[in-house]
N, C-alpha and C positions, 0 to 999 in steps of 0.2 A: 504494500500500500504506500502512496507516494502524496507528499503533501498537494503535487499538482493536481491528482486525481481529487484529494477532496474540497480545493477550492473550483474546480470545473463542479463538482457535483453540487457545492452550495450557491453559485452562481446562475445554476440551472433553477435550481428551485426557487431562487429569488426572483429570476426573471419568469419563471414560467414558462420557457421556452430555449430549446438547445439552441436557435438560431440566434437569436438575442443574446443568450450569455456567449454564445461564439464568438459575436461582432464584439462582447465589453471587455472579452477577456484578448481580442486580437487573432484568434485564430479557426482556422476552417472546421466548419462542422460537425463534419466527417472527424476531425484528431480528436473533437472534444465528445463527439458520442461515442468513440473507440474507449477512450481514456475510461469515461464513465461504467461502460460496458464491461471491462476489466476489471472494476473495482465491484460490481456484484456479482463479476465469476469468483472474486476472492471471497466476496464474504457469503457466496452461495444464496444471496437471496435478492430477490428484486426490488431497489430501491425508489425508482420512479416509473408511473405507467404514464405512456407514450399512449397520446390522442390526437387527434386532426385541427385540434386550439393551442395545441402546446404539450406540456408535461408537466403532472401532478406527482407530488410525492404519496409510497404505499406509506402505510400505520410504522412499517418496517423504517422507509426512507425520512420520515416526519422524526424517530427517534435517533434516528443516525445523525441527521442533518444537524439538532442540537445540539453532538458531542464535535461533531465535525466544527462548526462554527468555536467552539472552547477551545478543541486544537490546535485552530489556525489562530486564534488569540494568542495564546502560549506562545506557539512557532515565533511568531513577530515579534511578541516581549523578549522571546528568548534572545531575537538577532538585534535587536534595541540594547538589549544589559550588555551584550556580549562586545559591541562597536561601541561604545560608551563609556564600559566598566565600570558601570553604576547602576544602580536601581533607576529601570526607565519601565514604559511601555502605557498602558494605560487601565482607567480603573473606572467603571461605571458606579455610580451611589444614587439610592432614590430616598427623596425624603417627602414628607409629608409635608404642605403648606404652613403650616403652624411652627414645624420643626427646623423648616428651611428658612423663614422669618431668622430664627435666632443662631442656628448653627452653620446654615449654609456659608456666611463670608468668612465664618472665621477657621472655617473648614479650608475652605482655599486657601486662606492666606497660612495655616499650618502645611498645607501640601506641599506648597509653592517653596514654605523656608524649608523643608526636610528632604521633599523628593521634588528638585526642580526638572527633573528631567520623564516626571510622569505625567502625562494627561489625565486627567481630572473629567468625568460628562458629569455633569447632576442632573439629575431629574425632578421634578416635581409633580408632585400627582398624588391621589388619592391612594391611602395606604393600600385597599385591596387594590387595585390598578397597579402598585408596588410589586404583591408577594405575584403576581398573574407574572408581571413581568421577572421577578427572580426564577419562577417555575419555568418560564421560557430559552432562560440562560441570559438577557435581555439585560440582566445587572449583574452587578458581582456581589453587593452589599446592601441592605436599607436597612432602615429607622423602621419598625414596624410594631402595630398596639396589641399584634395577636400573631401568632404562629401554629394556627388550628392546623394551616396544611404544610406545615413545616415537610414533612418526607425525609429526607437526608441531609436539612440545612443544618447549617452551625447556628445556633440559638443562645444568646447569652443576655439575661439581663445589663440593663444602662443606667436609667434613672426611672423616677417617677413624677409625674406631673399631678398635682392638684389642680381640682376644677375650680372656675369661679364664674361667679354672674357677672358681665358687665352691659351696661347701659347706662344714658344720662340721668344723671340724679333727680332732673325733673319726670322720668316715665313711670305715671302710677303702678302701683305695687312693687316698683324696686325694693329691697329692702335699705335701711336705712343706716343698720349697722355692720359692722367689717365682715361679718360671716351671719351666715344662715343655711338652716335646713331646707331640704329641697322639698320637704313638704308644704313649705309655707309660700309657696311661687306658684300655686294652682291658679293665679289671676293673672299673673304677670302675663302679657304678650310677649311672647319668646319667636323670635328666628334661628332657625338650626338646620344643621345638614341636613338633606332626606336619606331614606330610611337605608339606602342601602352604606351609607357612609360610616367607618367603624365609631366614630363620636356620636353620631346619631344615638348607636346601639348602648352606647357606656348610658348614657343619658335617660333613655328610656327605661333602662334597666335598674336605674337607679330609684326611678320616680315608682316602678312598679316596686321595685322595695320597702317604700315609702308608703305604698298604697296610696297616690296620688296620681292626677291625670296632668298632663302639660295644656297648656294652653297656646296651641303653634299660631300663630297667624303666618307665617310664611318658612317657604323651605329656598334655602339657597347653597350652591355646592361651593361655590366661588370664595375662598377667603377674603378676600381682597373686596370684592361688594359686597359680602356678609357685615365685613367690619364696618362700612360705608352706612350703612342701611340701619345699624346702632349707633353710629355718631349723629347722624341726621336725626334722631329719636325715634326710629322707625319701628321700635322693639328691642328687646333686651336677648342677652344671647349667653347661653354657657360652653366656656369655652379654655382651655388649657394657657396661664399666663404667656405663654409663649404671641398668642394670638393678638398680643395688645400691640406689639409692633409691627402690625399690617394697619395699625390706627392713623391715617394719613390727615383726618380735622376731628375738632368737637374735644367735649370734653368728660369724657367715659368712667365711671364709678367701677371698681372692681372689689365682689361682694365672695371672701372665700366660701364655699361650701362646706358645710364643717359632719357632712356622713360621713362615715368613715370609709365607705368603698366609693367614694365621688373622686377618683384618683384615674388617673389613664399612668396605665405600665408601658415604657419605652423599650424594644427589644432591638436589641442589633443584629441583625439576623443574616446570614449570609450564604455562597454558596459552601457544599463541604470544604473543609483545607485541601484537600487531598486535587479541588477540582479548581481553586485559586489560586493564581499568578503569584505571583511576590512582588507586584506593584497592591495587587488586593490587597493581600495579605497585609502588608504594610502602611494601609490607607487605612484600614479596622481597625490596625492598633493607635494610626493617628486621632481617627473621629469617636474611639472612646475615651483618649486623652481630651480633646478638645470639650468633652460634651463634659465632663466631669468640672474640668477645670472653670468652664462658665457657671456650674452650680457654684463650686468654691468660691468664688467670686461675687456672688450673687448676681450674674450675668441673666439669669435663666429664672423668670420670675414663677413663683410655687414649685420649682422644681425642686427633689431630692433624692441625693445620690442612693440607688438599688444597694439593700443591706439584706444579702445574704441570710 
């Protein structure tokens, strides 16, 4: 098996077509369906079926393709460290909107002074859109509130976020002093994630513990117009201190929760070691430094560093 065969085979599949990854990849059709055809005499089984639109990958070829694509990551970091002689190549991380507010800049600016020779993607996106993407091979690493379908990821707690209410002080039913129960906000007009969002579900969860009903007047996914639409007065919103610095006007009251499970658990969750670079590898251990060090700091508001 030769690394050319499995970049011809992942090229195929990206473009959905031999003749198309022939022309991206420079060379005639015929070398690159040979090539391909070679590589499932080796592994004895059919990894793309050939149709009159193109070619689709089989259940076989759809699992190959995402080790194939880790390979050819590896291969490249490998030939980056190797003409370098240093920690290079690059490192995919996805964080969640609330999380990338407070850690995302200073994540870079740690990458940047340790491993200046690694590329850095960040992502942003909804935690489940996250772990979709780590199951895909699509990341190396995330910030994540849940690892139900963890499978063979590396899992390790981070810190912990307290919830709080914030809205303008003038929106009825705010509460009025530093913390309250989540049973006492059944009036409050609240905006919050909809339902399939992991905050949604902490939230909900919390109020059925309470044996309380929320009162939504609006669902919005969007951090950035969430916080907008609480500064305007638009409603009041529960949401992890990280969230107050997507606060761009107004003047926002922040009301801790004081149940005891109104807490969102931050995991760092990743691919196994065994299937991570050494540009990953070494990004993991920078963005549990960095995340720690902004609690330390009191950087990272209601946050608290995960005690074993």
């Amino acid at each position: 098996m030769e690394l050319r065969q499995l970049r011809y085979f992942v090229r195929v599949v990206e473009t959905g077509s031999f003749s198309q990854a022939a022309a991206s990849l420079g060379v005639v059709t015929s070398a690159l369906s040979q090539q391909v055809s070679r590589l499932e005499g080796e592994l004895a089984t059919r990894l793309l079926q050939r149709t009159s639109k193109g070619a689709l990958p089989t259940d076989a070829g759809l699992a190959f393709w995402r080790q194939a694509q880790l390979a050819l990551r590896h291969a490249d970091d490998a030939v980056l460290a190797a003409q370098q002689a240093r920690l290079a190549g690059h490192v995919s991380v996805g964080l969640a909107p609330s999380t990338a507010s407070v850690l995302g800049l200073p994540l870079m600016a740690a990458m940047r002074e340790r491993y200046p020779d690694v590329r850095l993607h960040l992502v942003e996106a909804l935690s489940g859109h996250l772990a979709h993407m780590l199951g895909a091979r699509q990341l190396d690493l995330a910030v994540l509130f849940n690892a139900e379908a963890a499978r063979r990821w590396s899992v390790a707690p981070l810190l912990d976020e307290r919830l709080f209410v914030m809205g303008v002080p003038t929106l009825p039913g705010l509460p009025t002093a530093s913390s309250a129960r989540i049973e006492s906000l059944t009036e409050l007009p609240l905006i919050l994630p909809s339902g399939p969002h992991g905050l949604r579900a902490l939230v909900d969860s919390a109020f059925a513990r309470a044996r309380a009903t929320p009162r939504v007047v609006a669902e919005i996914d969007g951090l950035t117009l969430l916080m907008d639409a609480v500064s305007a007065g638009l409603g009041a919103t529960i949401q992890p201190g990280a969230a107050t610095l997507r606060l761009r006007h107004g003047d926002v009251a922040l009301v801790r929760l004081s149940n005891p499970r109104a807490v969102r658990p931050n995991l760092l969750v990743s691919l196994s070691d065994d299937e991570l670079s050494p540009a990953a590898l070494g990004a993991r251990v920078v963005l549990a430094d960095v995340a720690r060090t902004l609690v330390r700091e009191g950087r990272w508001t209601g946050a608290s560093i995960h005690e074993s």
